[in-house]
FIKOLZA-1660 file (N, C-alpha, C; in steps of 0.1 Angstrom, whole numbers, plus 5000, padded with zeros to 4 digits):
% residues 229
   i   px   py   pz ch aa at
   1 6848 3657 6771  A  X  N
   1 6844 3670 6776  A  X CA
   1 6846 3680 6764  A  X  C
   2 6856 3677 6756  A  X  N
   2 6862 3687 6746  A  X CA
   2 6851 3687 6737  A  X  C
   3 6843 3674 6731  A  X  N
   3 6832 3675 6725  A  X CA
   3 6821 3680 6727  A  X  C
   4 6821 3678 6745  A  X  N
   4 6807 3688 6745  A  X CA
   4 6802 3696 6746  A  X  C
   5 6812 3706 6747  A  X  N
   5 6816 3723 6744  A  X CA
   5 6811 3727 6729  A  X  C
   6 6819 3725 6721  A  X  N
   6 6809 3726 6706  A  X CA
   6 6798 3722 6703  A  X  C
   7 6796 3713 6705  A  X  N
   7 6780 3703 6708  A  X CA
   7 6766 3717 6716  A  X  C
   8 6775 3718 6729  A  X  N
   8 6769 3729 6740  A  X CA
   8 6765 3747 6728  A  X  C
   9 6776 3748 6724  A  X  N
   9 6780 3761 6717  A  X CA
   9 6768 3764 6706  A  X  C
  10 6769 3750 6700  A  X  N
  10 6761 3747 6687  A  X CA
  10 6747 3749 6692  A  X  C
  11 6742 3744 6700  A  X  N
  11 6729 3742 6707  A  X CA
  11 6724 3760 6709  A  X  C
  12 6731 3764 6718  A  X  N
  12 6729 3773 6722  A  X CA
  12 6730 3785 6713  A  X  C
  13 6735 3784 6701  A  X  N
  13 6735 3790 6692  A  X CA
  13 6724 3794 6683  A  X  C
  14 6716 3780 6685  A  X  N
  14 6702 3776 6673  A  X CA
  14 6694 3783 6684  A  X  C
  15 6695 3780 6699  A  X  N
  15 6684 3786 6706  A  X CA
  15 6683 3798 6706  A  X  C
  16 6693 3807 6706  A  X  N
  16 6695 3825 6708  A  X CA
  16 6686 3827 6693  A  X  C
  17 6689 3820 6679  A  X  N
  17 6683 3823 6668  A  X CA
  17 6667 3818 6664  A  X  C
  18 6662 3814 6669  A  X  N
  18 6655 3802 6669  A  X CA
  18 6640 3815 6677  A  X  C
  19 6628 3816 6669  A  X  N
  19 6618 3819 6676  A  X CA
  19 6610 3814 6685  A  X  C
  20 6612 3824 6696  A  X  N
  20 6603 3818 6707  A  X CA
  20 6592 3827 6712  A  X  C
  21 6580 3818 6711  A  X  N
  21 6567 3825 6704  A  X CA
  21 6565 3831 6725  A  X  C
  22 6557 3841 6723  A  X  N
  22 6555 3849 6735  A  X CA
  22 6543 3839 6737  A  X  C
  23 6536 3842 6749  A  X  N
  23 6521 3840 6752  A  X CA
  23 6514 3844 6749  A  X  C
  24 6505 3832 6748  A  X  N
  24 6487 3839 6738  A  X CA
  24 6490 3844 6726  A  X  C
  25 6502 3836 6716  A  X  N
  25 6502 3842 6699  A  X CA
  25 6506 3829 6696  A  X  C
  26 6507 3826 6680  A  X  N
  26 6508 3818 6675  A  X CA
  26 6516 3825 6658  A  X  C
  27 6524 3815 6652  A  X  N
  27 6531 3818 6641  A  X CA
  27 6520 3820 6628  A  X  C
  28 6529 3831 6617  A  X  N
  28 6518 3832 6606  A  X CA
  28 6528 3831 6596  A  X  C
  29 6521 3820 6592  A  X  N
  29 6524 3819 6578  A  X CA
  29 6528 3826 6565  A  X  C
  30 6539 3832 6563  A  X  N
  30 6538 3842 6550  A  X CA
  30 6550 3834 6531  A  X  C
  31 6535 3838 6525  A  X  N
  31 6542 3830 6516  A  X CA
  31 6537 3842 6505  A  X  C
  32 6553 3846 6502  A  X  N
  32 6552 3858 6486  A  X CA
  32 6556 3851 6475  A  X  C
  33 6554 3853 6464  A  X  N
  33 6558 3847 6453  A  X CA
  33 6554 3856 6442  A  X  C
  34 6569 3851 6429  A  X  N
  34 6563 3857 6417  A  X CA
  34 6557 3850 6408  A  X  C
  35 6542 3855 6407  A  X  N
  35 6530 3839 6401  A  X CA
  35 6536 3840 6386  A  X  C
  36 6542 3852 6378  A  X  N
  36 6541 3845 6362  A  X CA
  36 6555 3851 6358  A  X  C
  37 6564 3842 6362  A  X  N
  37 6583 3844 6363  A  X CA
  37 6580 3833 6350  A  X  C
  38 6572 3823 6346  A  X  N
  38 6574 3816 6338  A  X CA
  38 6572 3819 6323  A  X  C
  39 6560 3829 6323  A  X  N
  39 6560 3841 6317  A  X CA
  39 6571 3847 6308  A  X  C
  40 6581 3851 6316  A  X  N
  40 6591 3857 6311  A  X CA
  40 6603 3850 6308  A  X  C
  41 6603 3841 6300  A  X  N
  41 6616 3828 6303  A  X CA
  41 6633 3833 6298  A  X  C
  42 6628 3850 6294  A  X  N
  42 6644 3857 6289  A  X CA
  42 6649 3864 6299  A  X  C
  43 6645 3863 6316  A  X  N
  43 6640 3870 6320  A  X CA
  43 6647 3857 6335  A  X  C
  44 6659 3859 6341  A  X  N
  44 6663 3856 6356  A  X CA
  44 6663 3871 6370  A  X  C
  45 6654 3861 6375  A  X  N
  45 6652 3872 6389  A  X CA
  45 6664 3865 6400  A  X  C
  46 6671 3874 6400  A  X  N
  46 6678 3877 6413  A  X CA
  46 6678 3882 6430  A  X  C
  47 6679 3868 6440  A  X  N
  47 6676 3872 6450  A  X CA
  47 6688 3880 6458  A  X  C
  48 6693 3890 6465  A  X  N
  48 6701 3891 6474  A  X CA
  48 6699 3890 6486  A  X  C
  49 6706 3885 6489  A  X  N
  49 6700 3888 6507  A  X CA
  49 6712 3889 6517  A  X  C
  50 6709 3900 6526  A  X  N
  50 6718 3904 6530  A  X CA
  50 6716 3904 6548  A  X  C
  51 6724 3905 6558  A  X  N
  51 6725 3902 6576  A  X CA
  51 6731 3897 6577  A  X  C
  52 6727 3894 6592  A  X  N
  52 6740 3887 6600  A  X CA
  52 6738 3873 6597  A  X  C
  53 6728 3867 6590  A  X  N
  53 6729 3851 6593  A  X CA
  53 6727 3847 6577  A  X  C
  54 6734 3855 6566  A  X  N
  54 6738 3856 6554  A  X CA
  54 6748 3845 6546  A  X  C
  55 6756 3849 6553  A  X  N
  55 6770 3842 6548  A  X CA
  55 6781 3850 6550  A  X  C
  56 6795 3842 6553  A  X  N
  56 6809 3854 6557  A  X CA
  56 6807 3863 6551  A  X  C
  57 6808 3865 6539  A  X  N
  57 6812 3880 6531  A  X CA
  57 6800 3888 6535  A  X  C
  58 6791 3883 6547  A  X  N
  58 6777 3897 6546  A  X CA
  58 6763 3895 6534  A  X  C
  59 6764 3889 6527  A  X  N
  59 6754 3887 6517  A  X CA
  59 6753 3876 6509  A  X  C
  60 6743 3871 6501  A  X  N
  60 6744 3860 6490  A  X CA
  60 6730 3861 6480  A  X  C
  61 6739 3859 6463  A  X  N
  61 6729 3864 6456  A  X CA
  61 6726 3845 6453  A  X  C
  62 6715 3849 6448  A  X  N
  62 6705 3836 6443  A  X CA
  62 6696 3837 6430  A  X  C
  63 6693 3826 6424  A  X  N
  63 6686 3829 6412  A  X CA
  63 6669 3825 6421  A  X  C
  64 6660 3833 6420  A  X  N
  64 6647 3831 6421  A  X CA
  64 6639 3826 6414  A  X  C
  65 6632 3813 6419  A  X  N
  65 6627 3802 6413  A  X CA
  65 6610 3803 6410  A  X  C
  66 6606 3803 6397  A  X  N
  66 6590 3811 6396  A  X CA
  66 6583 3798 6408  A  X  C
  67 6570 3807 6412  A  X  N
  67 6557 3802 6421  A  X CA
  67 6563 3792 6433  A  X  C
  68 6573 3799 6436  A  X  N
  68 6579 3795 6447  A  X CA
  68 6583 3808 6464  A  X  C
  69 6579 3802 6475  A  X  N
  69 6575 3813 6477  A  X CA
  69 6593 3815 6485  A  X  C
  70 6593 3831 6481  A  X  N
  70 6604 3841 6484  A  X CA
  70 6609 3839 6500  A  X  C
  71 6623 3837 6501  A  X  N
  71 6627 3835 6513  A  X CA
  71 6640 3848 6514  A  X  C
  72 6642 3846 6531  A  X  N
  72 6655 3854 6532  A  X CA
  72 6666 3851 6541  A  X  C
  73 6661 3834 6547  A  X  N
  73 6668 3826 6560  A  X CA
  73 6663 3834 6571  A  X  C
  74 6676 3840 6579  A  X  N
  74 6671 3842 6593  A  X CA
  74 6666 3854 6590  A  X  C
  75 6654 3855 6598  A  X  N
  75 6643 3866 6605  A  X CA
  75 6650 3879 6600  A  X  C
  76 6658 3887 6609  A  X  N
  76 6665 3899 6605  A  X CA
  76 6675 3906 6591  A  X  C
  77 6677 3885 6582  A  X  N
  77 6685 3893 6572  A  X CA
  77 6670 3899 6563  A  X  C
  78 6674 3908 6552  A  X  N
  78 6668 3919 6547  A  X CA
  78 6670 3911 6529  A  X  C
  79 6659 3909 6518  A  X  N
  79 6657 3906 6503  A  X CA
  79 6657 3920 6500  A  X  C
  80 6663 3917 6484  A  X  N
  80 6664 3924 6473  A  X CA
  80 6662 3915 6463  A  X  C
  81 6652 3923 6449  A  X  N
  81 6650 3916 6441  A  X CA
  81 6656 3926 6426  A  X  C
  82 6661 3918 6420  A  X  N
  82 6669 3924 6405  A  X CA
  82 6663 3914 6396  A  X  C
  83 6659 3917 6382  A  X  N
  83 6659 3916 6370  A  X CA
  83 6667 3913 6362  A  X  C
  84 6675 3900 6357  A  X  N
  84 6685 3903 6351  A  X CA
  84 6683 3898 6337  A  X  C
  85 6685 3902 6324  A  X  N
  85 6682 3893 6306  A  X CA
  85 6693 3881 6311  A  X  C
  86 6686 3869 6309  A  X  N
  86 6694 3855 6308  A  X CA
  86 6704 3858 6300  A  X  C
  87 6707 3864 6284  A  X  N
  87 6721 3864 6275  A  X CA
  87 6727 3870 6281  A  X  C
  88 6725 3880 6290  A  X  N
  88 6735 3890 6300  A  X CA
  88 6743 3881 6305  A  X  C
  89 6741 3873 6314  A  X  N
  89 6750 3865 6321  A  X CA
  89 6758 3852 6316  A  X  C
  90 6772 3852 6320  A  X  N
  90 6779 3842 6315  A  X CA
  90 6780 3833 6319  A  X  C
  91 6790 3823 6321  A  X  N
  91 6791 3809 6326  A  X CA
  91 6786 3804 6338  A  X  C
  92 6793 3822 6346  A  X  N
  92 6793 3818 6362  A  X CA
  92 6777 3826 6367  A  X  C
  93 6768 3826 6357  A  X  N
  93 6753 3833 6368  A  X CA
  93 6757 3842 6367  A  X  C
  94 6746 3841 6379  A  X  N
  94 6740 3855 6387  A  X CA
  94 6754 3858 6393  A  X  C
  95 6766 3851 6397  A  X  N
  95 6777 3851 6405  A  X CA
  95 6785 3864 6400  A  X  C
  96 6782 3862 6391  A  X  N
  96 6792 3865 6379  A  X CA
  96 6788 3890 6382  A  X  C
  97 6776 3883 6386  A  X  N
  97 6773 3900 6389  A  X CA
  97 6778 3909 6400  A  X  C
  98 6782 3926 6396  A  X  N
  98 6791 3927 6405  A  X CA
  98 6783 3936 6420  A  X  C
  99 6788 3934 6428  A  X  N
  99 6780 3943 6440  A  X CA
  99 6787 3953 6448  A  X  C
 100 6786 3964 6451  A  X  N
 100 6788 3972 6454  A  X CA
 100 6786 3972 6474  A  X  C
 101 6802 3976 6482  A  X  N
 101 6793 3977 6498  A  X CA
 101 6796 3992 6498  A  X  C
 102 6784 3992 6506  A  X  N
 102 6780 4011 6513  A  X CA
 102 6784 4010 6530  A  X  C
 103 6787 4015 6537  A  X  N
 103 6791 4024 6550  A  X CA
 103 6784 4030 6553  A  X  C
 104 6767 4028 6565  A  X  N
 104 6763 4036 6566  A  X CA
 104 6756 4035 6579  A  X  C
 105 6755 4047 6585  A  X  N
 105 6753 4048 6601  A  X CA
 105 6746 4039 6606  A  X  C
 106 6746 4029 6616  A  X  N
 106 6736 4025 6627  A  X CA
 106 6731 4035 6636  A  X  C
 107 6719 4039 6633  A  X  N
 107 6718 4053 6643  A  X CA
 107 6709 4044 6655  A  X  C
 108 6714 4049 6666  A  X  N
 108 6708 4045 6679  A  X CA
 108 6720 4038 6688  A  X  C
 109 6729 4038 6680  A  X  N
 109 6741 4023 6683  A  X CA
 109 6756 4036 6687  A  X  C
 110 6758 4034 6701  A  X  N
 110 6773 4041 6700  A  X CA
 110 6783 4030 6706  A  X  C
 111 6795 4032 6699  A  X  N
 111 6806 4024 6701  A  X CA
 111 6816 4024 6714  A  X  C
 112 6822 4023 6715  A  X  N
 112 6830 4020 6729  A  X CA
 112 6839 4036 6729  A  X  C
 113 6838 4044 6714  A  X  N
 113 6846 4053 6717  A  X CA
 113 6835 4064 6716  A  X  C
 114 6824 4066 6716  A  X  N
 114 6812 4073 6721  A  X CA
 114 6811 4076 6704  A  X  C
 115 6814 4065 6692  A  X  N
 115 6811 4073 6680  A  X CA
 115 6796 4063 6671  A  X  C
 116 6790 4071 6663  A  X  N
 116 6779 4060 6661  A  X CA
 116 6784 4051 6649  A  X  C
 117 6774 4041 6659  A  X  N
 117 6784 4026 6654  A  X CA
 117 6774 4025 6638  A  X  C
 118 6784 4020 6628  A  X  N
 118 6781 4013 6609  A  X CA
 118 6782 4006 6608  A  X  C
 119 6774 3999 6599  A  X  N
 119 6775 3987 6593  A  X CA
 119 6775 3985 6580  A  X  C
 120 6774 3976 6573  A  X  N
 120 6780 3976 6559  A  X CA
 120 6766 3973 6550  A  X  C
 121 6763 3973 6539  A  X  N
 121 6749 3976 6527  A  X CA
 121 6757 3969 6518  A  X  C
 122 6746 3964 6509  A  X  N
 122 6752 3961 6498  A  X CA
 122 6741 3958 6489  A  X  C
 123 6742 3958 6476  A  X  N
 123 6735 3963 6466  A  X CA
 123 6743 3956 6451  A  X  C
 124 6734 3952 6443  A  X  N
 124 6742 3948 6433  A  X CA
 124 6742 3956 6423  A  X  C
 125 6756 3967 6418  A  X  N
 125 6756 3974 6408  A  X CA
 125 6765 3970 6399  A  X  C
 126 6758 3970 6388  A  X  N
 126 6757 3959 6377  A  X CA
 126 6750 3965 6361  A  X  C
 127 6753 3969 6354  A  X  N
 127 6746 3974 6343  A  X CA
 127 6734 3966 6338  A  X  C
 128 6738 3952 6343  A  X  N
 128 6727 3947 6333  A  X CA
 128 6716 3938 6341  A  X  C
 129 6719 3947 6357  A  X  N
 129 6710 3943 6366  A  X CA
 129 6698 3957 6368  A  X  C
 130 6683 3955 6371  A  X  N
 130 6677 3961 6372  A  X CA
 130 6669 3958 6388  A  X  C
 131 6669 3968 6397  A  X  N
 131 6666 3970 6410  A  X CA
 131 6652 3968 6408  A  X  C
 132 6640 3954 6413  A  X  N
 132 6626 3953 6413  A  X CA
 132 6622 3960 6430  A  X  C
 133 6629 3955 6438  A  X  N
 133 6620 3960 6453  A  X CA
 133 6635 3955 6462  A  X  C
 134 6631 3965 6474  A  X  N
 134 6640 3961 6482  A  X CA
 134 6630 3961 6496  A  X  C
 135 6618 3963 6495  A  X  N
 135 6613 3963 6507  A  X CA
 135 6601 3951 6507  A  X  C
 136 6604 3940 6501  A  X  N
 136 6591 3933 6502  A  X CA
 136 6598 3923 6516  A  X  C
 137 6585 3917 6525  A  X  N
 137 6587 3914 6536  A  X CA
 137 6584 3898 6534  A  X  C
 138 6591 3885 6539  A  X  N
 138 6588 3876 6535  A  X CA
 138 6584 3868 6548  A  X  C
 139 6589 3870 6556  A  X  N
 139 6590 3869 6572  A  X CA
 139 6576 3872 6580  A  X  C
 140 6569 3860 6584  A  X  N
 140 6553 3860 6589  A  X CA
 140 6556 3866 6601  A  X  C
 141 6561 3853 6610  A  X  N
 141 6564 3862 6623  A  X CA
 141 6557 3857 6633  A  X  C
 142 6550 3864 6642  A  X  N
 142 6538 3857 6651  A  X CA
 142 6529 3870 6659  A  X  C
 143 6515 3865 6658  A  X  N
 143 6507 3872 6660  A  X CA
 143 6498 3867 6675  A  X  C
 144 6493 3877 6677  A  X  N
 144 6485 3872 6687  A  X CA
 144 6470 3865 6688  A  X  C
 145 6468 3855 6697  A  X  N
 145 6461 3852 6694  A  X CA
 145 6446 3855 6692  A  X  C
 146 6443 3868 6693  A  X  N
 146 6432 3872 6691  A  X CA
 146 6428 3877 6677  A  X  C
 147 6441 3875 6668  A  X  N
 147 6443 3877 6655  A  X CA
 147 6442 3863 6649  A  X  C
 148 6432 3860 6640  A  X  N
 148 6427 3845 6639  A  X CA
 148 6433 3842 6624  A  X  C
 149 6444 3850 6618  A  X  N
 149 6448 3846 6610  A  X CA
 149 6459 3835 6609  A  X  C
 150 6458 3825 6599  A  X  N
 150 6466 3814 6600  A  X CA
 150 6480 3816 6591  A  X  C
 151 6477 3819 6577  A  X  N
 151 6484 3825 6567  A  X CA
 151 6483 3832 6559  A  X  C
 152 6487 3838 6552  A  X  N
 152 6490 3847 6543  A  X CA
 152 6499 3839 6529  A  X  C
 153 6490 3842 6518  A  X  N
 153 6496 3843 6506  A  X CA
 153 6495 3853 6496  A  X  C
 154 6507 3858 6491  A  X  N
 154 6506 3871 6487  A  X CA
 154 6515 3870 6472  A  X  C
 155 6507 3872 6458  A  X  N
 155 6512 3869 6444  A  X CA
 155 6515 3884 6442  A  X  C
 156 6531 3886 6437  A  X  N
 156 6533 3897 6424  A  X CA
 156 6536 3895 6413  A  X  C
 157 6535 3898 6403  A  X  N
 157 6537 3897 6387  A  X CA
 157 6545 3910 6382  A  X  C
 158 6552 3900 6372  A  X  N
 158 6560 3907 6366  A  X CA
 158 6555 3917 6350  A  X  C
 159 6556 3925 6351  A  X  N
 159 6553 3931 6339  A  X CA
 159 6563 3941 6327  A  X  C
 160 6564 3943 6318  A  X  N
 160 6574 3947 6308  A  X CA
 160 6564 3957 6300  A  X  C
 161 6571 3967 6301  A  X  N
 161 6568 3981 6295  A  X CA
 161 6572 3982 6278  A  X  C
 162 6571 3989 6268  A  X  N
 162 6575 3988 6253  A  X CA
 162 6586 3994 6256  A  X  C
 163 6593 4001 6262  A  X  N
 163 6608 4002 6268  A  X CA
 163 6616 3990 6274  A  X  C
 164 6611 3983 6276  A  X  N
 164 6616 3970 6280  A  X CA
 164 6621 3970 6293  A  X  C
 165 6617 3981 6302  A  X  N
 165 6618 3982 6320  A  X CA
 165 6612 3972 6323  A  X  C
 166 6616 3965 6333  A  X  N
 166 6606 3956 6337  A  X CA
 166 6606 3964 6354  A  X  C
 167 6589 3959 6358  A  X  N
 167 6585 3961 6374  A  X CA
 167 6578 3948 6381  A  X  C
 168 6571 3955 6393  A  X  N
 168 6572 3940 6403  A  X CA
 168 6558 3944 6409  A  X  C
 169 6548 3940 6400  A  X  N
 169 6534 3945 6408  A  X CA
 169 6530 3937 6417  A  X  C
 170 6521 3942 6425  A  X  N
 170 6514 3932 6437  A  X CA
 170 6499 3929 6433  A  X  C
 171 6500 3918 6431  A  X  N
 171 6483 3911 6430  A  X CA
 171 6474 3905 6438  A  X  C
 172 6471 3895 6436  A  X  N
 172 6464 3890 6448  A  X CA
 172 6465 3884 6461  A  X  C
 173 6460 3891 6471  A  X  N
 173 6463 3881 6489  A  X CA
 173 6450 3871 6490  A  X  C
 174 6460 3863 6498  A  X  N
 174 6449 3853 6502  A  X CA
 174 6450 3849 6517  A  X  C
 175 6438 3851 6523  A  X  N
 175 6443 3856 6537  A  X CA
 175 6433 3839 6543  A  X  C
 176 6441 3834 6549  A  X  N
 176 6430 3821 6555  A  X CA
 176 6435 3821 6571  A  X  C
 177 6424 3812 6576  A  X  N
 177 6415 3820 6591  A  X CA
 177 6420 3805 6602  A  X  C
 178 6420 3805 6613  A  X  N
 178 6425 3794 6624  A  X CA
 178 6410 3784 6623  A  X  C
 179 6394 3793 6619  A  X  N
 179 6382 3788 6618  A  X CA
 179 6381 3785 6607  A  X  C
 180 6386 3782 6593  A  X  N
 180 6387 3779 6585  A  X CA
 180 6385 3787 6571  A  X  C
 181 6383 3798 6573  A  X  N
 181 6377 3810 6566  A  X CA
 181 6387 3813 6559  A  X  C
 182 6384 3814 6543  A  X  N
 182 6394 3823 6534  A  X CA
 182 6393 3828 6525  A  X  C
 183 6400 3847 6524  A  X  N
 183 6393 3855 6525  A  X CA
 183 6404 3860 6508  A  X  C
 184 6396 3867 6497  A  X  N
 184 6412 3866 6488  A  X CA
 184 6407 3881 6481  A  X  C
 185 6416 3888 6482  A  X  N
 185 6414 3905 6478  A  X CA
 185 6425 3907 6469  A  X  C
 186 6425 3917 6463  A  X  N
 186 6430 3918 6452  A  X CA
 186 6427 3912 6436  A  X  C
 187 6434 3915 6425  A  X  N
 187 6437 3906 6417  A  X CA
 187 6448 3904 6408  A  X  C
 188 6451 3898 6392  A  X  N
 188 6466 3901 6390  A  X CA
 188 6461 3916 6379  A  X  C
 189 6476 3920 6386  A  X  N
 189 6473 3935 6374  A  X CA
 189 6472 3936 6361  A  X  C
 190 6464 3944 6355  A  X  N
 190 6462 3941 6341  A  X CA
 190 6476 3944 6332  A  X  C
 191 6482 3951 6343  A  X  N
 191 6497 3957 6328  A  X CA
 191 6505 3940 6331  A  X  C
 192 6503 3931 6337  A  X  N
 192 6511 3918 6338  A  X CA
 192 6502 3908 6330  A  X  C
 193 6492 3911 6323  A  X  N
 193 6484 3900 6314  A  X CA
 193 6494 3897 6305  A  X  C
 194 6503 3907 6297  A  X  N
 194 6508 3906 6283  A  X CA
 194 6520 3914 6288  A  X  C
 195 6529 3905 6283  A  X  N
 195 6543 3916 6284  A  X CA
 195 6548 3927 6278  A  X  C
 196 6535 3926 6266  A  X  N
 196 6533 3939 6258  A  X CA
 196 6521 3946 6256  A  X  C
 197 6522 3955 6257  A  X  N
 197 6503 3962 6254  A  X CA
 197 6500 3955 6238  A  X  C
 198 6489 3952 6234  A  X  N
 198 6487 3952 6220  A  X CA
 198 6483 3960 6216  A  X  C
 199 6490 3964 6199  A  X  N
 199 6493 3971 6192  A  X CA
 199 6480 3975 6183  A  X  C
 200 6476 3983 6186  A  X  N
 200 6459 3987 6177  A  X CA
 200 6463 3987 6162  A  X  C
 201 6452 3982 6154  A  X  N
 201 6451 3979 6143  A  X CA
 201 6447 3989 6138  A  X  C
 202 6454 3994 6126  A  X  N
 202 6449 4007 6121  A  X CA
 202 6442 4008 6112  A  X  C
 203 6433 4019 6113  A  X  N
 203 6421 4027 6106  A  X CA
 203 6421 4021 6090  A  X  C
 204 6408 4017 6085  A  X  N
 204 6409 4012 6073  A  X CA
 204 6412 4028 6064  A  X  C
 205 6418 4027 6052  A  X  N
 205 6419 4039 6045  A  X CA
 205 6405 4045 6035  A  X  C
 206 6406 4058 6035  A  X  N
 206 6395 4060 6028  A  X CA
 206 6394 4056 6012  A  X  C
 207 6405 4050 6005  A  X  N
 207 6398 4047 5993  A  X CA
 207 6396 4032 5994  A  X  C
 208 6397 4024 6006  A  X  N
 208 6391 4012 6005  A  X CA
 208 6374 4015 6013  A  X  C
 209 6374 4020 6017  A  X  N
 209 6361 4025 6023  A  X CA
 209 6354 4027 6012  A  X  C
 210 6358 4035 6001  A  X  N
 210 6348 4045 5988  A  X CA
 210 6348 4029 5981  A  X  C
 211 6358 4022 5978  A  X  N
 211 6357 4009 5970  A  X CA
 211 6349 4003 5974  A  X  C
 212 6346 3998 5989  A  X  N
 212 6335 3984 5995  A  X CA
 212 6321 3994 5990  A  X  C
 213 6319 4008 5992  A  X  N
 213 6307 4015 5987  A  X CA
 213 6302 4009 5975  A  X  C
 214 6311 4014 5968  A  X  N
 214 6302 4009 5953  A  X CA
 214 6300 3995 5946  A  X  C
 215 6310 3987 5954  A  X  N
 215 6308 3976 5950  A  X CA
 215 6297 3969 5956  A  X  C
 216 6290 3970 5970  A  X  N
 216 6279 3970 5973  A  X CA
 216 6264 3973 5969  A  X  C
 217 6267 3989 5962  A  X  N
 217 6260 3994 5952  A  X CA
 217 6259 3989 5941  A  X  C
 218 6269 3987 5933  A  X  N
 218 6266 3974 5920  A  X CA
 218 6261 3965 5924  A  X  C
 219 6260 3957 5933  A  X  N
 219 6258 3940 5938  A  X CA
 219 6245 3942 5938  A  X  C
 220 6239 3954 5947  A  X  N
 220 6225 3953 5949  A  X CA
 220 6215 3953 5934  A  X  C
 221 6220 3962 5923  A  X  N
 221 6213 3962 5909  A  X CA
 221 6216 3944 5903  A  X  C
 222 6227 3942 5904  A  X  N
 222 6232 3929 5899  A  X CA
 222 6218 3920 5907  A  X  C
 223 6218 3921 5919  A  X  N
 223 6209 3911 5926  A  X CA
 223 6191 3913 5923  A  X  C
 224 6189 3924 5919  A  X  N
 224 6175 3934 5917  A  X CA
 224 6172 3921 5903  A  X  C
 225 6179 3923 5892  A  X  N
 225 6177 3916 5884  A  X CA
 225 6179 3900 5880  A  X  C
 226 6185 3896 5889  A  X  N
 226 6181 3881 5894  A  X CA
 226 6196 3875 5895  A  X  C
 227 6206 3884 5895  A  X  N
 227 6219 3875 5889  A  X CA
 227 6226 3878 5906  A  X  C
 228 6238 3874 5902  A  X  N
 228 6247 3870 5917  A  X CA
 228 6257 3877 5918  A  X  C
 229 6264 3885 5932  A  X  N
 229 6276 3889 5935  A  X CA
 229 6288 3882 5932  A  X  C
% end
């Protein structure tokens, strides 16, 4: 009996967390990813992710793996994505970076002593971490059936400014259909083609300009009279 209490506990545990699709909908597929992390190979993205079905301490950071699509575990925990230069970090990773927790109201929520109930934030502050998004959604979900979408694929690219900022553009969706239909809008952003803008070639000067003149002009008398350039 003593086993089947935990057994019981465990079960009922998965079921309270575990989605259970309403009537007349069906699950949708959502798959985000960063299409050109490979691109940037000096260049580790960091996931955070933070809720209740996180880990003890509230949160857990992760190294983000390119063309792989972005997760967050359970439904309600909440992604963050950071930037970090590979030589920045030492032995211990992404571990090794430090994170900061915030205190801040649950509004709607009052506590047993009529005050409004908080919860804890956290955020990785870190010098040589840079903040890409905190609101991208990775979590499909379920739709109803009169909505005939199957899944969703959704590509952003990374791009690097001649400051060396880096950002988190959104490029192409690819939206496919329960009737087989697939539909793809967007495309990848042009500031993610090149991690650098290219550098225009500058203006020839004007005494090579007056030089190709005349030597042109000799060539043509040289040639008038039968002889060669």
């Amino acid at each position: 009996m003593k086993t089947l209490i935990p057994l019981f506990l465990c079960i009922a545990a998965s079921v309270a967390f575990a989605d259970i699709l309403p009537p007349d909908s069906h699950s949708l597929d959502l798959c985000v990813k960063i299409a050109n992390l490979v691109e940037f190979p000096d260049v580790t993205i960091v996931g955070l992710i933070q809720g209740p079905m996180s880990s003890e301490s509230g949160y857990r950071l992760s190294e983000v793996a390119g063309g792989t699509c972005l997760g967050k575990g359970y439904k309600f925990n909440s992604l963050s994505l950071y930037a970090v230069k590979k030589n920045g970090l030492g032995p211990s990773g992404v571990q090794s970076l430090g994170v900061k927790t915030t205190t801040k109201p649950n509004e709607g929520c009052i506590d047993e002593n009529g005050q409004t109930c908080t919860y804890k934030a956290y955020s990785i502050d870190d010098s040589r971490a840079q903040l890409l998004s905190d609101a991208i959604e990775t979590y499909g979900g379920y739709i109803s059936n009169s909505d005939q979408r199957s899944s969703v694929s959704v590509n952003y690219y990374l791009a690097e400014g001649q400051n060396g900022k880096i950002s988190l553009v959104k490029g192409e969706t690819t939206t496919k259909y329960t009737d087989g239909r697939e539909i793809r809008s967007g495309e990848r952003p042009a500031s993610a083609k090149t991690p650098f803008p290219p550098i225009p070639s500058p203006p020839p000067s004007p005494n090579s300009v007056q030089k190709d003149f005349f030597s042109s002009f000799i060539c043509f008398f040289v040639q008038l009279f039968g002889g060669r350039c």
